[in-house]
C-alpha positions as CSV (number, residue, x, y, z in Angstrom):
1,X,91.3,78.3,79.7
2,X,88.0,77.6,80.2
3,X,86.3,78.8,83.7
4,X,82.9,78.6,83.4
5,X,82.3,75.6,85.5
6,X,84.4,77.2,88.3
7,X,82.2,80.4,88.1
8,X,79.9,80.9,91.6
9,X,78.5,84.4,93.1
10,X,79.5,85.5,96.0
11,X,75.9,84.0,97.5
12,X,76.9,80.5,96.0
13,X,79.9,80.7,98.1
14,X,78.0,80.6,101.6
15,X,77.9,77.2,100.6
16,X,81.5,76.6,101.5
17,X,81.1,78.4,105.0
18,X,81.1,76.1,108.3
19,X,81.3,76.5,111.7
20,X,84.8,76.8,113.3
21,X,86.3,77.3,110.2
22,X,89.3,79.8,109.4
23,X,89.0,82.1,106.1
24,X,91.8,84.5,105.4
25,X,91.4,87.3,102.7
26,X,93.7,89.7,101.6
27,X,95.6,92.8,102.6
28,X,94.2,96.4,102.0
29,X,92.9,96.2,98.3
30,X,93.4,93.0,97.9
31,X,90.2,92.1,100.4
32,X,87.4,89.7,99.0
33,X,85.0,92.2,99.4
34,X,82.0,90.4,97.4
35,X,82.7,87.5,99.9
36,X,82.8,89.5,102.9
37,X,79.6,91.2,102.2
38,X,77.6,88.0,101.9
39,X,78.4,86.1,105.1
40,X,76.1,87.7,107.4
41,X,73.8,86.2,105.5
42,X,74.4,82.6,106.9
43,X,75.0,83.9,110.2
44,X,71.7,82.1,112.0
45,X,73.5,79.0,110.1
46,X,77.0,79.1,111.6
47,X,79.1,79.9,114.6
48,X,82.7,80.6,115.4
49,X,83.8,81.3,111.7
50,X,87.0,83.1,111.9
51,X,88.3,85.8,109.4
52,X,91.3,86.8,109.2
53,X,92.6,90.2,107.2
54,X,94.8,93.2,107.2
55,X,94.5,96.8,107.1
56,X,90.8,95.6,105.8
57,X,89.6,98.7,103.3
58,X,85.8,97.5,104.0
59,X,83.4,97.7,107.0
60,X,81.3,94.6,105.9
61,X,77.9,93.6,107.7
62,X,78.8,90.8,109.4
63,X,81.0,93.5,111.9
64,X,78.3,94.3,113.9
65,X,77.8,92.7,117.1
66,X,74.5,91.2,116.2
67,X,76.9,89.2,115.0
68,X,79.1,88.6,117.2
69,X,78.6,84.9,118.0
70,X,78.6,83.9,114.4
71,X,81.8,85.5,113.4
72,X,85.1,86.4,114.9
73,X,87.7,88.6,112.9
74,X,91.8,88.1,113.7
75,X,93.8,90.8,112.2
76,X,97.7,91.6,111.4
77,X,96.8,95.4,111.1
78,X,93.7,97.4,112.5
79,X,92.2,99.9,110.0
80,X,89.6,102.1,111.2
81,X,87.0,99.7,110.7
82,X,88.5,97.5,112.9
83,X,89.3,99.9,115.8
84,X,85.1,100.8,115.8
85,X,84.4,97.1,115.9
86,X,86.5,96.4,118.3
87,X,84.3,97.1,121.0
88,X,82.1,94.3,119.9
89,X,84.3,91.4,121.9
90,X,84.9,89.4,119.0
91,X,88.0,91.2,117.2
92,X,91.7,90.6,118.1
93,X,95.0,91.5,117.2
94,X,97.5,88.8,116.1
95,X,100.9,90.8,117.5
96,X,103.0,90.3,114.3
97,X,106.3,91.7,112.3
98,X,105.1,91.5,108.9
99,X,107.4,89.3,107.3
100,X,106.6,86.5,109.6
101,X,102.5,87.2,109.7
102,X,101.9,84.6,107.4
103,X,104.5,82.1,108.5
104,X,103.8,82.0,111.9
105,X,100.0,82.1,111.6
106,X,99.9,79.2,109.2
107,X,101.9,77.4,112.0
108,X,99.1,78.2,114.5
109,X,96.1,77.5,112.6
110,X,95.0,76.2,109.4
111,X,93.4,77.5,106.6
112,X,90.1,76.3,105.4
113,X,89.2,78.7,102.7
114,X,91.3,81.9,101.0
115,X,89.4,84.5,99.6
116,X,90.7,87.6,97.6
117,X,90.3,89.7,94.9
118,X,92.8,89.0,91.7
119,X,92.6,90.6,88.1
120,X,91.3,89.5,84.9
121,X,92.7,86.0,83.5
122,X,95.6,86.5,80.3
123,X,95.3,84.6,77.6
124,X,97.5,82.2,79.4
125,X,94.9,81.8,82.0
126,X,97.0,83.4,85.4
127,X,96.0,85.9,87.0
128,X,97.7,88.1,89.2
129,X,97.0,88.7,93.2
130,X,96.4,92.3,92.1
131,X,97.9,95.0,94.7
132,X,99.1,92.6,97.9
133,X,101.7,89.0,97.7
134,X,102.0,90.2,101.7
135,X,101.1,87.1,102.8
136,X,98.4,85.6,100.2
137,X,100.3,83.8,97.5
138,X,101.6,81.3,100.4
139,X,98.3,81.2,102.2
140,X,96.9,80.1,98.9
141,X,99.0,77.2,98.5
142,X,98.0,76.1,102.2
143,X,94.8,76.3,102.1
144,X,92.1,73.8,101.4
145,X,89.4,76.2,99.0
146,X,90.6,79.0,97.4
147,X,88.2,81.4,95.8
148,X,89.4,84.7,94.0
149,X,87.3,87.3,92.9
150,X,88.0,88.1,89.4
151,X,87.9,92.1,88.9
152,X,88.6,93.9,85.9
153,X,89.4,97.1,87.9
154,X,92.2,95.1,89.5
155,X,95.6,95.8,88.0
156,X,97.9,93.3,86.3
157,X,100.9,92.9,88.3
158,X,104.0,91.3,88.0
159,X,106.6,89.9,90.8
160,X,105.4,86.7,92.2
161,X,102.1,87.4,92.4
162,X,100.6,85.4,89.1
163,X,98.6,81.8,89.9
164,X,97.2,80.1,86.9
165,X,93.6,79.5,87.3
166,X,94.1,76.0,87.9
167,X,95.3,76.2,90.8
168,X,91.9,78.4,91.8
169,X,88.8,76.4,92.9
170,X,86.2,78.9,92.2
171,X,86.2,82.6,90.9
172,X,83.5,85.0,91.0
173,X,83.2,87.7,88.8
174,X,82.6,91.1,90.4
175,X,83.2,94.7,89.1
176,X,84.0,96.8,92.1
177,X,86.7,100.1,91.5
178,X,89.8,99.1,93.3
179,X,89.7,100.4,96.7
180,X,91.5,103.6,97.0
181,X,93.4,105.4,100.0
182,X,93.3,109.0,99.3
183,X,96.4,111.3,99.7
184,X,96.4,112.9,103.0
185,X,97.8,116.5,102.9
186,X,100.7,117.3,104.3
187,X,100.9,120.0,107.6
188,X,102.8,122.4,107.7
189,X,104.7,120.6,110.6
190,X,104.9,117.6,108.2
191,X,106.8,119.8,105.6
192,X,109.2,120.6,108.4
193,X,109.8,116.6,109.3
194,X,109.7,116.1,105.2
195,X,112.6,118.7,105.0
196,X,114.6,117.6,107.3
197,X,114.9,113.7,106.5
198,X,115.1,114.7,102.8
199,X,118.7,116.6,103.7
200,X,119.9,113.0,104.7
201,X,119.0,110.9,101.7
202,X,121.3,111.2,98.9
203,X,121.3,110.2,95.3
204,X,121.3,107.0,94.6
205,X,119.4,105.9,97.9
206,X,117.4,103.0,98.2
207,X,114.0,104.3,100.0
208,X,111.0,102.7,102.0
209,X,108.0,105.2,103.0
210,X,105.0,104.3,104.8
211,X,101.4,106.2,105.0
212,X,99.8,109.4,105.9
213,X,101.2,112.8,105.6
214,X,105.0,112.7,106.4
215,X,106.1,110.2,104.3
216,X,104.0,112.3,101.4
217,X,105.8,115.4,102.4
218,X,109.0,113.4,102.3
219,X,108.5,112.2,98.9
220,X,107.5,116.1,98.0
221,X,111.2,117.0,99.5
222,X,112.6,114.6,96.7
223,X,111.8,115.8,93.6
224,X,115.2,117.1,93.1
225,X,117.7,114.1,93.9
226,X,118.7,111.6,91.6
227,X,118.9,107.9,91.0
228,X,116.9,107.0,93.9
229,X,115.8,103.1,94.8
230,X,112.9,101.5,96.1
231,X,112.7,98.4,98.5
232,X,109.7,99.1,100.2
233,X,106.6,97.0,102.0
234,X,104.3,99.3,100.8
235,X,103.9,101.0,97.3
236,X,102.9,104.7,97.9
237,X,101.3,107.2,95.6
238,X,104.2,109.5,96.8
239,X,106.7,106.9,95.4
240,X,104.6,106.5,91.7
241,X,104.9,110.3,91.6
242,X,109.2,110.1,91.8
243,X,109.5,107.6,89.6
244,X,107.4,109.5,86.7
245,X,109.4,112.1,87.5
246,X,112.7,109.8,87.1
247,X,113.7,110.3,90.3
248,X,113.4,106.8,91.1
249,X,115.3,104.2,88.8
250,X,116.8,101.9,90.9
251,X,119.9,101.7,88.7
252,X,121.8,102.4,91.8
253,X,120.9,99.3,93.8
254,X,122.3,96.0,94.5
255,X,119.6,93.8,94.4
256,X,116.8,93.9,91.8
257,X,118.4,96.9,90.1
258,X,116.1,99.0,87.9
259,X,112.8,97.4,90.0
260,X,110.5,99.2,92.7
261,X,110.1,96.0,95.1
262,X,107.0,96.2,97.3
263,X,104.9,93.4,99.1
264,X,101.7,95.3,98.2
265,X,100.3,98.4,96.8
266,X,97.6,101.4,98.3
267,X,96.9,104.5,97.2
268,X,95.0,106.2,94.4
269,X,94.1,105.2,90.9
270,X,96.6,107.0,89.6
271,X,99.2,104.4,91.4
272,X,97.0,101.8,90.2
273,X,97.0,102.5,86.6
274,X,101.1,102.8,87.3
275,X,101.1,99.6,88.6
276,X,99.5,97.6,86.0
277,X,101.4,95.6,83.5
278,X,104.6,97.3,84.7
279,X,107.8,95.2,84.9
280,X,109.5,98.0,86.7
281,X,107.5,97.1,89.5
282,X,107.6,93.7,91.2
283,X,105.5,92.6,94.2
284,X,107.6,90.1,95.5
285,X,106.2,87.7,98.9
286,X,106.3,89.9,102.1
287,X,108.5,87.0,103.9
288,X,111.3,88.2,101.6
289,X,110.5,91.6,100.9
290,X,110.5,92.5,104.7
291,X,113.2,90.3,106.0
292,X,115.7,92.5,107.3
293,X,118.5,90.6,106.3
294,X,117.0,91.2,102.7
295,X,116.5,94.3,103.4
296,X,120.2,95.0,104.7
297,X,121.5,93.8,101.0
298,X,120.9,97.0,99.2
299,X,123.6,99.7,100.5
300,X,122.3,103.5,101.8
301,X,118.7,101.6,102.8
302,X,116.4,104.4,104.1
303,X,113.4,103.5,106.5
304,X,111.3,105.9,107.2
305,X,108.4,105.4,110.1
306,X,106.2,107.2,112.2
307,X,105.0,106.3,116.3
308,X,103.1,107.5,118.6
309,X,104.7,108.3,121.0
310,X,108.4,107.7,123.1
311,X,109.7,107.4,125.5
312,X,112.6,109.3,126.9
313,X,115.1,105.8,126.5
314,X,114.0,105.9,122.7
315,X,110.8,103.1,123.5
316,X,108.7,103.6,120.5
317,X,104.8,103.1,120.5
318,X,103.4,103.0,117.1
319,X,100.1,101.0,117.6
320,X,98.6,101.3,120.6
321,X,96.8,104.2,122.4
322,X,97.7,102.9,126.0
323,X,96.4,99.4,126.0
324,X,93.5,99.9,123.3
325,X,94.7,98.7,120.0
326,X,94.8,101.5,117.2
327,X,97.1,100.1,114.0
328,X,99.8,97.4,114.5
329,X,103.3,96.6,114.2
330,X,103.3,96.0,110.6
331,X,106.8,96.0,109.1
332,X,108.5,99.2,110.9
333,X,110.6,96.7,113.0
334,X,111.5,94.9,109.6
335,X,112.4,97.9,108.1
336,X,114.0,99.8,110.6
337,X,116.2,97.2,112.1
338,X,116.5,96.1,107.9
339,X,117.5,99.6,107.0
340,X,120.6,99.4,110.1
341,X,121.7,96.3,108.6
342,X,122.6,98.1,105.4
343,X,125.5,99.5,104.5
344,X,125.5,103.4,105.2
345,X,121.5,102.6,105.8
346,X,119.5,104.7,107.8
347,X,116.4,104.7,110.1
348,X,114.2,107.4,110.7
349,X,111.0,107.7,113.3
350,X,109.2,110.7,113.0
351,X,106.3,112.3,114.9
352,X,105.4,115.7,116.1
353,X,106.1,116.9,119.2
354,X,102.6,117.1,120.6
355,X,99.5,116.2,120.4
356,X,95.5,117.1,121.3
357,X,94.1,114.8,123.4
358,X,90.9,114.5,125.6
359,X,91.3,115.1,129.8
360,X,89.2,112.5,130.8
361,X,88.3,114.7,134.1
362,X,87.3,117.6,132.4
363,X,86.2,116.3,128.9
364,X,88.1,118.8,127.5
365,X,91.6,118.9,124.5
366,X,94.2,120.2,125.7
367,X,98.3,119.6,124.3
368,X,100.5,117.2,126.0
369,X,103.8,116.1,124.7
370,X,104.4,112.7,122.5
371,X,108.1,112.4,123.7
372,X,107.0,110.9,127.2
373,X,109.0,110.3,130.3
374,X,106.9,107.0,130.4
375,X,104.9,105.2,127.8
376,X,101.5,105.2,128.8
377,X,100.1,102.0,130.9
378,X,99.5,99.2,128.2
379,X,101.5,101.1,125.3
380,X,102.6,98.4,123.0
381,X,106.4,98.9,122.5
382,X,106.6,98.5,119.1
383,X,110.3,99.5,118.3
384,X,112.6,98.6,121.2
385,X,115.0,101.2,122.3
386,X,117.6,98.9,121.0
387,X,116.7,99.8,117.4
388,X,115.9,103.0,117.3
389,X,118.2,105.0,115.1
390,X,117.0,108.7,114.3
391,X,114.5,110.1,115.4
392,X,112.8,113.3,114.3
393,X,110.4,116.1,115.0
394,X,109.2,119.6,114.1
395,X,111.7,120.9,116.0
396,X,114.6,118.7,115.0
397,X,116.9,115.3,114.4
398,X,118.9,113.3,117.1
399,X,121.0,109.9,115.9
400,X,120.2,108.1,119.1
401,X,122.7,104.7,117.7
402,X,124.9,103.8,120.2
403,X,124.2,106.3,123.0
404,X,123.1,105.9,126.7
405,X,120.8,106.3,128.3
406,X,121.7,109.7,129.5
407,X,122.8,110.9,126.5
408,X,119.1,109.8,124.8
409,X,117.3,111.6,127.6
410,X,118.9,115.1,126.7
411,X,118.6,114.2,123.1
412,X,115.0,113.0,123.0
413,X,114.2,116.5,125.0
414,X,115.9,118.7,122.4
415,X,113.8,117.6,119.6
416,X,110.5,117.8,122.1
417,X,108.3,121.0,122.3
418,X,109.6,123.8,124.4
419,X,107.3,124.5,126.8
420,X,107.3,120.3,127.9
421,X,111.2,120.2,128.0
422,X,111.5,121.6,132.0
423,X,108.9,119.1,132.9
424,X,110.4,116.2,131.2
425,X,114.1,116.4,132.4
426,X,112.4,117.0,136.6
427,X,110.0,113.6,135.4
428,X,113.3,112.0,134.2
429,X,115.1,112.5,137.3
430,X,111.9,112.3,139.8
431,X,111.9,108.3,137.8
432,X,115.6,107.6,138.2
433,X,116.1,107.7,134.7
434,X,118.6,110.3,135.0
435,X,120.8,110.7,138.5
């Protein structure tokens, strides 16, 4: 197909820009990061654009608060580039589960112009959405102007992620690597948590893993089991590794046996040279890939998800420090509450025990415990205490399912750090949690 006379650069595209309008790019990787970089160009021209994104993997210009009347920026999922410009006044959470992000926010508001990154054309002329179908492929078909960013660094995928270019206004041809989140070593207290939620997956498991250092260490603790599936909102580096090793081969599942089934994909370029042009892997939309009834349909599901912080009634707060925004919901409810809908499925939280944290009196760290009598004023609960399954820390597992709230206080302190268990059971009774 010929796309020459839907070639622009990313300055051409200013063009399309007007006040009040909505743009949404893509999740993580999948960011229109030529785009992004260009619009504080036209900020003396426009006001109250709105961009919304997603665990954005960019800190572009028009973040600053010079900018601030110019541009406003909605997201699903604070990164850390979002968290620093939050202070500016003109960034805002949209409170979300995953699987209905793009649902309910195309019921809210409309889309003027989609922006993302995409691979190279085939000789077919589609493309594929790269590393996210999250939410994009259905925003695309909403939105009035839709401008991709063709990359050769981008991957090839397969799922439901191809769009033939004529259904593509404008392209623009960039050359950027593909954003890359590096692997984040794993603590010796995350080898502990990794060890322990390893000993209750078994072969044949379907698995879903999330970021940072736990989930690496649990993928680490897997080397050895067999036959192992993947249904999973995010595509891990940890997860590429298993299935080179043939640990992973989904022969085992019930729905899209022999597939890893992921919404998107971050991680190294390892993972991305994994990724591309394999039918083993299929990014499928994140309304279906996260819907925990979809979820529920493979047997011996395994969530596995980490929080801040909980509460002694099993309240988990996994995205908010107090009332200050720090990450989002993403899809732990789906796949926690997904994982309980399976048959013989299970959920983990994990955390550790403690953590270092500022005395706003004295200016200095010191430890306090993250299993809490309270949540802190403000804490977002992000996984009620109605579905929290197991939960897990350095110094052990408790199945809260079906218990009371007595029961859950004594549990929760079991797993906590020694030297905060004392204060927590006087704190529970001084509350009336416990009589």
């Amino acid at each position: 197909m010929d796309i020459s006379k839907k070639k622009i650069t990313a300055q051409e595209a200013m063009r399309f820009v007007k006040s009040g309008m909505m743009i949404v790019t893509g999740l993580g990787a999948a960011e229109g990061r030529a785009f992004l970089s260009e619009l504080h160009t036209i900020a003396d021209q426009v006001s109250g654009v709105t961009i919304t994104n997603c665990l954005p993997m960019s800190s572009p210009q028009f973040y600053d608060k010079m900018y601030k009347h110019s541009f406003y920026v909605d997201g699903w999922f604070y990164s850390p580039s979002l968290r620093k410009a939050h202070a500016n006044g003109n960034i805002s959470f949209i409170p979300n589960h995953l699987h209905l992000a793009g649902k309910k926010r195309l019921a809210h508001v409309h889309t003027d112009i989609y922006v993302g990154a995409c691979s190279m054309p085939d000789k077919h002329g589609f493309v594929s959405l790269s590393l996210s179908n999250t939410y994009e492929k259905r925003v695309i078909e909403e939105a009035d102007l839709v401008i991709l960013e063709i990359n050769p660094n981008m991957p090839y995928t397969y799922g439901d992620v191809e769009l033939h270019l004529s259904e593509v206004d404008y392209v623009i041809e960039v050359d950027y690597p593909a954003p890359e989140l590096p692997d984040v070593p794993s603590s010796e207290k995350d080898i502990i948590i990794g060890n322990s939620i390893a000993s209750y997956i078994n072969d044949g498991d379907c698995i879903q893993l999330g970021i940072g250092g736990m989930p690496n260490a649990v993928a680490n603790a897997l080397v050895n089991k067999k036959d192992l599936g993947v249904h999973t909102e995010m595509l891990t580096t940890g997860l590429m590794k298993l299935a080179k090793l043939g640990v992973i081969n989904g022969k085992k599942k019930q729905t899209h046996k022999g597939k890893m089934v992921c919404t998107f994909a971050l991680g190294n370029q390892e993972l991305y040279d994994f990724v591309d042009q394999n039918p083993s892997v299929a990014f499928l939309d994140g309304a279906y890939v996260n819907d925990p009834a979809v979820i529920g349909l493979n047997d011996n599901q395994i969530s596995i998800n980490s929080t801040l912080e909980i509460d002694l009634t099993g309240q988990c707060c996994s995205e908010s420090i107090g009332s200050v925004q720090f990450s989002g919901t993403g899809g732990q409810v789906d796949t926690a509450v997904g994982a309980q809908n399976s048959k013989n499925g299970k959920s983990f939280i994990a955390l550790y025990s403690t953590a270092m944290v500022k005395n706003p009196e004295t200016g200095e760290r010191e430890e306090v415990s993250k299993i809490v009598a309270q949540l802190r004023p403000g804490a977002a609960v992000t996984l009620s205490r109605n579905d929290v399954d197991y939960v897990v820390t350095e110094y052990g597992v408790v199945n809260l399912k079906g218990t009371n709230i007595r029961e859950r206080v004594h549990l929760l302190i079991s797993i906590a750090h020694p030297k905060f268990r004392e204060e927590l059971l006087t704190q529970a009774k001084a509350l009336g949690i416990l009589i």
